[in-house]
C-alpha positions in Angstrom: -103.0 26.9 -29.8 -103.9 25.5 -26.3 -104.7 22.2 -28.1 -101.3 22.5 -29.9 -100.1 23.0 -26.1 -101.8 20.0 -24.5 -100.7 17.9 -27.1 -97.2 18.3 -26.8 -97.5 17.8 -22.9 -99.1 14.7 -23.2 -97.0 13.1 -25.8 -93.5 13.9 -23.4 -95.4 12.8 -20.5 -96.1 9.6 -23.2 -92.6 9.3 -23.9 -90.8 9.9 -20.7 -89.9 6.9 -18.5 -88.6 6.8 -14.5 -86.4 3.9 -14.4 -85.0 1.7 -11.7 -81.5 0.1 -11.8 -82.3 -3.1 -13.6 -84.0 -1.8 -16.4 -80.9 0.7 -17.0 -78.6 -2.6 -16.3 -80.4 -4.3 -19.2 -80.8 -1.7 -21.7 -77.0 -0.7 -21.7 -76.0 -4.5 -21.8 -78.3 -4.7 -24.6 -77.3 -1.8 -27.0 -73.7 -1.3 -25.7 -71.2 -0.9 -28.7 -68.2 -2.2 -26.9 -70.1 -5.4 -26.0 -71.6 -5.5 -29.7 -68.1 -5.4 -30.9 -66.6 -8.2 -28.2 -69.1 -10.4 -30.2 -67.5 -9.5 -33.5 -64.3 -10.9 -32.1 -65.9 -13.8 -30.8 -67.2 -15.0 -34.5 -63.7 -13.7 -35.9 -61.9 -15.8 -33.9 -64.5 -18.8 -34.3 -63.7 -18.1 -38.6 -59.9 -18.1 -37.4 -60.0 -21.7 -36.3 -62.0 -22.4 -39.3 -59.4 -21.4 -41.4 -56.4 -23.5 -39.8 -59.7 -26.9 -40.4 -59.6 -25.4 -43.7 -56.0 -25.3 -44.5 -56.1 -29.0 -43.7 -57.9 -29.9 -45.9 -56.6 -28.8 -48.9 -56.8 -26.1 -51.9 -58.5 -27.1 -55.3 -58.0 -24.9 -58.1 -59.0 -24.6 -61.5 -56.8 -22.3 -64.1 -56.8 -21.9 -67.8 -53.6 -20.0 -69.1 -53.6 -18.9 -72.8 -50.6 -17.5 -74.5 -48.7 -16.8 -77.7 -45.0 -16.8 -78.6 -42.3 -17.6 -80.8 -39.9 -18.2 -78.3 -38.4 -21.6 -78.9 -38.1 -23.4 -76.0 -41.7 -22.4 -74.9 -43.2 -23.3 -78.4 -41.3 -26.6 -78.1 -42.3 -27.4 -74.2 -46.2 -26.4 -76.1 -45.9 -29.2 -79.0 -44.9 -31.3 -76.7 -46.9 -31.4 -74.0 -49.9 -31.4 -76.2 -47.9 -34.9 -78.0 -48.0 -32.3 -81.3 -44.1 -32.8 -81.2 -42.5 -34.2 -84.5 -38.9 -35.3 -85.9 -39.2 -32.1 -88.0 -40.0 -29.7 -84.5 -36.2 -31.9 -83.3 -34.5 -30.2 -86.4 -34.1 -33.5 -88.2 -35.0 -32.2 -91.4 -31.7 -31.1 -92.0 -29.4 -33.7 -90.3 -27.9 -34.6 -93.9 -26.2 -31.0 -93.4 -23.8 -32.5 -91.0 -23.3 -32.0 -87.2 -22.8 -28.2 -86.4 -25.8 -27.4 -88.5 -28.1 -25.0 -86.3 -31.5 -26.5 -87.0 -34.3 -23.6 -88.4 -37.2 -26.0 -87.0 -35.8 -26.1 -84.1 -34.1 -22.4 -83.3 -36.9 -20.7 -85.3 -40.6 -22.0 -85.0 -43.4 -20.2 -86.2 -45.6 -18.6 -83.3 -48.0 -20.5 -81.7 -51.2 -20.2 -79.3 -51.2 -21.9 -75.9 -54.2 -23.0 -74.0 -53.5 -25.0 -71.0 -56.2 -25.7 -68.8 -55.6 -28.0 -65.3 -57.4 -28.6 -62.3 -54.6 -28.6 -58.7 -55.5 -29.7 -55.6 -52.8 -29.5 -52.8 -52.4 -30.0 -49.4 -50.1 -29.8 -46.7 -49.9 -33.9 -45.0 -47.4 -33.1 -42.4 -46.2 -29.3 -41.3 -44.0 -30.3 -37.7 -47.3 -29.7 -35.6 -47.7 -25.8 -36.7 -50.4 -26.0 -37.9 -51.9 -28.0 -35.1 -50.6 -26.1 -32.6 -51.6 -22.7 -34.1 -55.4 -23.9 -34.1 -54.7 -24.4 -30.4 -53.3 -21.1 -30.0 -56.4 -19.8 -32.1 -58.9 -21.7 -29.8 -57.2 -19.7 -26.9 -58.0 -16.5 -28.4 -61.6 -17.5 -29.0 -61.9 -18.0 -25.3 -60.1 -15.0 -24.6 -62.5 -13.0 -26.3 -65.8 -14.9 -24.6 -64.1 -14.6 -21.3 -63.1 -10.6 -22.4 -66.8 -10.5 -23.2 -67.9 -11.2 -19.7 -65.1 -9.3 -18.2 -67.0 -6.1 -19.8 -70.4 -7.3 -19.1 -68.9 -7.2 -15.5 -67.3 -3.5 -16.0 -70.2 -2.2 -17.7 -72.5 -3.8 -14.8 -70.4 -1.4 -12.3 -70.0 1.5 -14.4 -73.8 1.5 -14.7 -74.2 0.9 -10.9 -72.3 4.2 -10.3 -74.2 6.4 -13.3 -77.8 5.4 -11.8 -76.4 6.2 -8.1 -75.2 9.2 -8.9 -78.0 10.2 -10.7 -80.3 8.6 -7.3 -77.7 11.1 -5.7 -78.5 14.5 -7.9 -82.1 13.9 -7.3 -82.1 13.0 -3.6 -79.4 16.2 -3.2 -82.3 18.5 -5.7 -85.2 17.0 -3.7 -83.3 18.4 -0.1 -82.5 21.5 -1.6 -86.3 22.0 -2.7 -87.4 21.1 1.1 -85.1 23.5 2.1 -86.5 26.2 0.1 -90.0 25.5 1.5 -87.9 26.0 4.8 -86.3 28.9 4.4 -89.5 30.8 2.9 -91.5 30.2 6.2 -88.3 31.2 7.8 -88.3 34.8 5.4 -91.9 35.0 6.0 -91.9 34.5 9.6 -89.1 37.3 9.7 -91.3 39.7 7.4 -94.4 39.2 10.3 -91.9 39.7 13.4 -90.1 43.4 11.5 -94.1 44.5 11.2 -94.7 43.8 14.5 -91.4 45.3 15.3 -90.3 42.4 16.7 -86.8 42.5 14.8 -84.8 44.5 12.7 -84.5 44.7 8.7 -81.5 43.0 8.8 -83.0 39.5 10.0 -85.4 40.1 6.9 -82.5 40.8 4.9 -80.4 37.4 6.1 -83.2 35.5 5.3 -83.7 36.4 1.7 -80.0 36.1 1.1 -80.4 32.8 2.2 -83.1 32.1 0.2 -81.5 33.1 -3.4 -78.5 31.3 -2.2 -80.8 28.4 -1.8 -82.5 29.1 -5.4 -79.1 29.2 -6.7 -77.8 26.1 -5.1 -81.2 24.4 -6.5 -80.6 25.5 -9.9 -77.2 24.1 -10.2 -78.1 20.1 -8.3 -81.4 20.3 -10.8 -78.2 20.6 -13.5 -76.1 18.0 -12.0 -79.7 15.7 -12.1 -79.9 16.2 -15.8 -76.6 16.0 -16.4 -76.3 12.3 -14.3 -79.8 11.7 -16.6 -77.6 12.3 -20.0 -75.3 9.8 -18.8 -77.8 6.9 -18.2 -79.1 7.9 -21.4 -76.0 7.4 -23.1 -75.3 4.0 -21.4 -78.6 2.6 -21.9 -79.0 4.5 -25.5 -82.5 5.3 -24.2 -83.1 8.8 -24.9 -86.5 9.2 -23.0 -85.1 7.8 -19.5 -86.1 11.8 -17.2 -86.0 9.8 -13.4 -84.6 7.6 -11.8 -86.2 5.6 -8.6 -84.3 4.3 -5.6 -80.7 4.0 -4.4 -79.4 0.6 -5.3 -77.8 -1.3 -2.9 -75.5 -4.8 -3.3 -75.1 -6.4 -0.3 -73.7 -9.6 0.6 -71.9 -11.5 3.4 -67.8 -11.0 3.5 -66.3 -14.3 3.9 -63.2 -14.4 5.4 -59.8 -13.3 4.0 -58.2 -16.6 2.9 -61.7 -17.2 1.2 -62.1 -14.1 -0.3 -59.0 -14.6 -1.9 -59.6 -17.7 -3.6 -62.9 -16.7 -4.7 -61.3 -14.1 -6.4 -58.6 -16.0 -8.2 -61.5 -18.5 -9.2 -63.8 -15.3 -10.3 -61.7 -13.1 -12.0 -61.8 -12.9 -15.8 -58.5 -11.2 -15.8 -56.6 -14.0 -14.3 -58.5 -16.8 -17.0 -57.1 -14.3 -19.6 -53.4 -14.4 -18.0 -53.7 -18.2 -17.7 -54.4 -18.3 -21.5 -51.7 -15.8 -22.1 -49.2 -18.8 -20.3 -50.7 -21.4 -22.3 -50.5 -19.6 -25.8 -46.6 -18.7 -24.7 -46.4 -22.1 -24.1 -48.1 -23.2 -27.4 -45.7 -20.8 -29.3 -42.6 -22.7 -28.1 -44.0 -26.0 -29.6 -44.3 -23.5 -33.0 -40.9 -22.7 -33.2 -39.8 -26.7 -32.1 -41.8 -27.4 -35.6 -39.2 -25.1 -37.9 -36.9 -28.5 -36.7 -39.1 -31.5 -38.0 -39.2 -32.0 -42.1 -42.4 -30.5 -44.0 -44.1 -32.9 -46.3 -46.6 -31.8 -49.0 -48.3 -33.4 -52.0 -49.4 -31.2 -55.5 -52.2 -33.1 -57.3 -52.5 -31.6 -61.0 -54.8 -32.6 -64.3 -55.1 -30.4 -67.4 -55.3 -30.3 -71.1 -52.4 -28.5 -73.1 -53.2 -27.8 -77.1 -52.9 -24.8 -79.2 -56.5 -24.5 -78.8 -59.4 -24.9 -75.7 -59.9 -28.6 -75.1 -61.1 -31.1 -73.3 -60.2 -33.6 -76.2 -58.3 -36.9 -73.6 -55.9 -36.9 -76.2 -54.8 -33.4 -74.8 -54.9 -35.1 -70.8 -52.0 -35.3 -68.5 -51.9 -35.6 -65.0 -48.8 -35.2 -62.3 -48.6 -37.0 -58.7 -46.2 -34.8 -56.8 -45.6 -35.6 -52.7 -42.4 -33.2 -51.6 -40.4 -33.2 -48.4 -38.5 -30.4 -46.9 -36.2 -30.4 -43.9 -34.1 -27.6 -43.0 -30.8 -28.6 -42.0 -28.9 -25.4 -40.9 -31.0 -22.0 -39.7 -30.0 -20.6 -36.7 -32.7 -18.1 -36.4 -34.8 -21.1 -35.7 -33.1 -21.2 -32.5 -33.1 -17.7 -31.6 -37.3 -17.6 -32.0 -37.3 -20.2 -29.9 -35.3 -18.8 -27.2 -37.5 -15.5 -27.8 -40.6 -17.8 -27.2 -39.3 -19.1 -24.2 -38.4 -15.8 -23.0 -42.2 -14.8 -23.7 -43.5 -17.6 -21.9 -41.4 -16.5 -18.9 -43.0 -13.2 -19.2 -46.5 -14.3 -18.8 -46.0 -16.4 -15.9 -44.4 -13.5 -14.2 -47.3 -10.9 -15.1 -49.5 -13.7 -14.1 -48.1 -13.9 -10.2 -47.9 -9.9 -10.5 -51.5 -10.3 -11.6 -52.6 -12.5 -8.2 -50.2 -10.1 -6.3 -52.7 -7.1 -7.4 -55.5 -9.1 -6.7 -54.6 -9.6 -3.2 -54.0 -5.7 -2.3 -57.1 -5.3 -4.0 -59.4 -6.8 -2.2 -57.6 -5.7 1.1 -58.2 -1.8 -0.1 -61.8 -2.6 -1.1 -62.8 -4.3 2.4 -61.1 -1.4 4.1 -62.8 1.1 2.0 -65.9 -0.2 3.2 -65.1 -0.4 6.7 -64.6 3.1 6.5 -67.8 4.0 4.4 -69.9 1.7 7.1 -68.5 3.6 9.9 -68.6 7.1 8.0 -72.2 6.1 7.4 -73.2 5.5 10.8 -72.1 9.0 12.0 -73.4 10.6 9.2 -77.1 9.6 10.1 -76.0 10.4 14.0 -75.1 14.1 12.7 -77.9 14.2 10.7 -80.5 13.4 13.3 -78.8 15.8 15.6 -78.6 19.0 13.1 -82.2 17.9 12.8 -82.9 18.4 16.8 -80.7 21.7 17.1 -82.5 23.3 13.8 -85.8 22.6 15.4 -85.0 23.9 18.6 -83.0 26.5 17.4 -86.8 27.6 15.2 -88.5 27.6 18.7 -85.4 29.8 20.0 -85.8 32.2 17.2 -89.7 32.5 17.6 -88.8 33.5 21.2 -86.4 36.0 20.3 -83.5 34.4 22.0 -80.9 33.7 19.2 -80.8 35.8 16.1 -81.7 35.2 12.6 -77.9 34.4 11.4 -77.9 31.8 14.6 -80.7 30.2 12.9 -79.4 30.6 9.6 -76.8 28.7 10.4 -77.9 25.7 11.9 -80.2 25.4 9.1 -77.2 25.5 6.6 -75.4 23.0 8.9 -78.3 20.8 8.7 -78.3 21.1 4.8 -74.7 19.8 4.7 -75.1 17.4 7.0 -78.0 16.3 5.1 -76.0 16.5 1.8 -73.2 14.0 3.4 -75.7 11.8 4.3 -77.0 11.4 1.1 -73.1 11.1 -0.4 -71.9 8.5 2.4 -75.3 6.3 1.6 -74.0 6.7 -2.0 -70.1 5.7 -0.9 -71.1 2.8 0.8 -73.2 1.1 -2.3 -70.1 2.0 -4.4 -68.0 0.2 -2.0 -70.1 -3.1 -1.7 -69.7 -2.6 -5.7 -66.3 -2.5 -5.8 -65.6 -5.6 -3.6 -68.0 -7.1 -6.1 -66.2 -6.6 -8.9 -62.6 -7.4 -7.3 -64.3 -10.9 -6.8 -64.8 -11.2 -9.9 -68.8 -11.2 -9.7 -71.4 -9.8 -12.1 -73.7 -7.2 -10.5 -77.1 -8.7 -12.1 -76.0 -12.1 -11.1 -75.3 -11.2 -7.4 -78.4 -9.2 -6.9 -80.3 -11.8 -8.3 
C-alpha cells in the first residue's frame, strides 16, 4: 500500500509544472480556439478570392439528357436535330388532300427516345467591373482577418498577462498569510508563557488565538483564490498540469511624448487598419453598384450529339457559338443602391475619426492610470516599511508589558493589510504598463522581447 502511496506522489510531482509568464504566453497562443478559428477565416477568405479567379475563367459542363414523348413539337425538334427529319415527319404525305387537311405525321407521331449529350463551356468576358471589384473587396476581407488575427494575438497576450499576475498575486497574498501564521503562533505562544508566569491575563491568550483561526481562515480562502487563478492559466494555456507560477511580470518601457504616442498608436493599432479597410471596401462597393450601369457581355460555347439513341456517331454532332450582350436601360433601384453605398461609405469614415477620437482618450486614461499606480506604489512600500518598524517595536513593547495584546494585535493586522496593498499596487502597476501597451497597439511578447 505504501508503494501504491509513493507511486502516486511521484508521478504528480512528475507531472506538475511551475511556469513563468512566457511559457503560459506560448502555450495559450498555441492551443487557443479563438486564434485556431481566426485561421479558418484566413484560408476561407484566401478560397473566396479563388472563387471570383475561378469565375473568370469559365464553367465547363458535360450533360446527357434522355427522354421519351409523343408530344409533337418535341418529337419533331428530336428528328430534327438529329437530321432524322423527313418530308413524311412535314405531313406531306397527304398534301393531295388539299390545304386545311390537319396532317397525322405531323400532329400525331409515334413516341420516341431522346438522348442528347453536349459538352458547354461559358464564361462571363465582361460583367461592368463587378466581378473585379468584388475580388478587391474579397482581398480586403482576407486582410481583415490576418490583421483580426493579430489583433487577438495582442488581446490574448494581455488577457494572459493579467491571469498569470493575478495568479503571481494569490500566491504572493497565500505566502504573506503563511508568514503571518508563523507570526502570530510565537505571538500565542509567547502569550501562553507570560499567563503561566502570570505575567498577563487569559484574555491576551484568548486574543491571540482568535487571531490565529482568523489567520487560518483567511489562509484557507487566498490558498482557494491561488487555485482558482491556477484553473484559469490552465484553461488559457490548455495545460492541465500548470500547479505554480514564478515571478511577477513586469512590461516596462520608456513613454514618449504625447504627440508621439499618438501617432504610434494610429500606426499600431489593428483596429484602425480594420476601419481603414472598412472605408476602402465602402468605397469598393460604390464602384459595384456603378457596374449595374455598363452592358454585361457573355459567350455560351455548346457541342453535343442528339439521336434517339446514345452516340457519339459525328453524323449526330452540332455545335452553337453564342456571345450575348445585356444593358439595362431603365432600373431605378440601381440608383438607390448606389446612393445606399455611398451612404455606407460615409459611415465608415465617420466611425473611423470616432475610432482615432477613442484612441486619443485612451491613451490619455492609460498614462494617467499609471501615474497614479507609480505614485500609489511608492507609498505603499513607504507604509509597508513603516507597519514593518511599528510591529516590531510594538513586539518589544508587548514583551515589556507596556501595550496590550489587542495593541499588538493590531499593528500586526495593519501590517498584513498594508502588506496585502503592496502586493496589489505592485500587481496594478504591471497591469497599467500593460494596458498602455496594448492602446499602442503593441504585442506583449514582442515588447518584452
Amino acid at each position: 500500500m505504501h508503494k501504491i502511496y509513493l507511486s502516486l506522489l511521484v508521478t504528480s510531482l512528475t507531472f506538475a509544472q511551475s511556469v513563468n509568464f512566457e511559457e503560459v504566453l506560448s502555450l495559450s497562443l498555441q492551443n487557443n480556439k479563438d486564434l485556431q478559428q481566426q485561421k479558418l477565416n484566413i484560408q476561407s477568405s484566401n478560397l473566396d478570392i479563388k472563387t471570383i479567379d475561378s469565375i473568370n475563367y469559365g464553367k465547363l459542363s458535360i450533360t446527357e439528357e434522355l427522354s421519351r414523348t409523343n408530344h409533337s413539337g418535341y418529337v419533331f425538334n428530336s428528328k430534327l436535330s438529329s437530321r432524322e427529319a423527313t418530308f413524311r415527319d412535314f405531313g406531306f404525305a397527304q398534301q393531295n388532300e388539299g390545304i386545311d387537311v390537319q396532317p397525322t405525321d405531323l400532329n400525331y407521331p409515334d413516341a420516341r427516345n431522346n438522348f442528347n449529350t453536349k459538352l458547354i463551356y461559358e464564361v462571363p468576358l465582361f460583367t461592368g467591373f463587378k466581378l473585379s471589384n468584388q475580388k478587391d473587396i474579397l482581398k480586403l476581407q482576407e486582410k481583415a482577418n490576418e490583421i483580426k488575427y493579430n489583433l487577438d494575438k495582442k488581446e490574448l497576450g494581455f488577457e494572459v498577462l493579467k491571469a498569470y499576475n493575478s495568479a503571481v498575486v494569490a500566491k504572493d497574498f497565500t505566502q504573506a498569510l503563511q508568514k503571518a501564521k508563523v507570526a502570530i503562533n510565537q505571538i500565542s505562544k509567547s502569550a501562553d508563557a507570560f499567563h503561566k508566569e502570570g505575567l498577563i491575563t487569559k484574555i491576551d491568550v484568548n486574543e491571540a488565538k482568535v487571531y490565529e483561526l482568523n489567520i487560518n481562515s483567511q489562509l484557507i480562502e487566498a490558498s482557494n483564490n491561488f487555485e482558482l487563478a491556477l484553473s484559469y492559466l490552465r484553461f488559457l494555456s490548455s495545460n492541465d498540469s500548470i500547479n505554480d507560477v514564478q515571478t511577477l511580470e513586469n512590461i516596462t518601457f520608456e513613454i514618449p511624448e504625447e504627440n508621439l504616442l499618438y501617432n504610434q498608436a494610429l500606426e499600431n493599432r489593428d483596429e484602425v487598419k480594420i476601419q481603414n479597410i472598412q472605408v476602402n471596401a465602402s468605397k469598393k462597393n460604390i464602384d459595384i453598384a456603378n457596374s449595374s450601369y455598363y452592358p454585361s457581355i457573355y459567350s455560351h460555347l455548346e457541342y453535343g450529339f442528339n439521336d434517339d439513341k446514345l452516340t457519339l456517331d459525328d453524323e449526330k454532332d452540332y455545335y452553337m457559338a453564342l456571345i450575348g450582350i445585356n444593358l439595362t436601360l431603365f432600373d431605378n433601384t440601381r440608383d438607390i443602391e448606389k446612393q445606399k453605398s455611398k451612404i455606407e461609405y460615409a459611415k465608415a469614415s465617420l466611425n473611423n475619426e470616432k475610432l482615432k477620437d477613442a484612441i486619443k482618450l485612451e491613451l490619455q486614461k492609460t498614462i494617467l492610470n499609471l501615474q497614479t499606480k507609480e505614485k500609489i506604489l511608492i507609498e505603499k512600500i513607504e507604509a509597508k516599511n513603516l507597519a514593518a518598524d511599528v510591529l516590531e517595536q510594538s513586539k518589544l513593547l508587548y514583551q515589556n508589558h507596556l501595550i496590550s495584546m489587542t495593541t499588538l494585535l493590531q499593528q500586526e493586522a495593519n501590517f498584513r493589510k498594508n502588506e496585502a496593498l503592496l502586493i496589489q499596487a505592485r500587481y496594478e502597476k504591471s497591469l497599467a504598463f500593460a494596458k498602455i501597451n496594448l492602446a499602442l497597439g503593441k504585442n506583449i511578447k514582442e515588447e518584452k522581447n
